[in-house]
N, C-alpha and C positions, 0 to 999 in steps of 0.2 A: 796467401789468402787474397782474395779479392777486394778490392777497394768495397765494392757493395756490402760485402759478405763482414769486412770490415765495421763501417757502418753500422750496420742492424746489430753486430754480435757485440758494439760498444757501448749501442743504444740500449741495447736490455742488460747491460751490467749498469754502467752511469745514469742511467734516466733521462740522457742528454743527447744528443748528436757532436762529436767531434768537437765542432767548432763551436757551439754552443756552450761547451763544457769548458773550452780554453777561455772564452770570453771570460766566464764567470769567475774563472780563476784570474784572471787577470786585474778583475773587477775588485775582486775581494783582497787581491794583494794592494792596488790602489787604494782602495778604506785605510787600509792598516797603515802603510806609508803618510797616508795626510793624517789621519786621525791620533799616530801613536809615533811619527819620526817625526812630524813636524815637514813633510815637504808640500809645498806648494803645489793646487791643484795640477796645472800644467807640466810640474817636472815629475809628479808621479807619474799622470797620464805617457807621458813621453818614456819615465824608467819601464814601463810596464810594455809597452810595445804600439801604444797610441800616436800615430802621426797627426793626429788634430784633436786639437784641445775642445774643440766646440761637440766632434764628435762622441769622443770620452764625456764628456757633459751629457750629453743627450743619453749615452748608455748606459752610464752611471745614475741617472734620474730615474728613469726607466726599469732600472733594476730595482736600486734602493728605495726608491717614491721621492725623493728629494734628492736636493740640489747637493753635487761634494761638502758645500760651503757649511749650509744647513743639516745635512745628516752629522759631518765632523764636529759641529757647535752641540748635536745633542748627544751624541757618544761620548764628548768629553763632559757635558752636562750630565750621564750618566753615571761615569766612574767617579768623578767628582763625589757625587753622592754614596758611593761605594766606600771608597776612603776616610 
């Protein structure tokens, strides 16, 4: 298959483009690590495949609307009230 033909045939199954789609998975594994293991902004960013912490920051805000720091204080403000 063609890398193009790729593409497009990934893009109308995911709703994503390739690389957009790993971001987000990536992204979404980083919440779960700070929010639910307990690691540190920057050594998720890093376990997940981020070579810059400032970057991971910017894409993670971008994504989630708020800051690692800030979204992980109201997820755990959430479950909290769960239990």
């Amino acid at each position: 298959m063609a890398i193009n033909t790729f593409h497009r045939q990934f893009k109308r199954a995911a709703g994503l483009c390739p690389i957009q789609f790993q971001k987000q998975l990536r992204l979404l594994e980083a919440r779960n690590l700070i929010a639910f293991e307990g690691y540190p902004v920057a050594s998720a960013a890093y376990h997940v495949g981020y070579q810059s912490p400032s970057q991971f920051n910017r894409e993670y805000s971008r994504f989630f609307g708020s800051s690692p720091a800030r979204d992980t204080e109201n997820i755990r403000r959430i479950e909290s009230t769960r239990n």
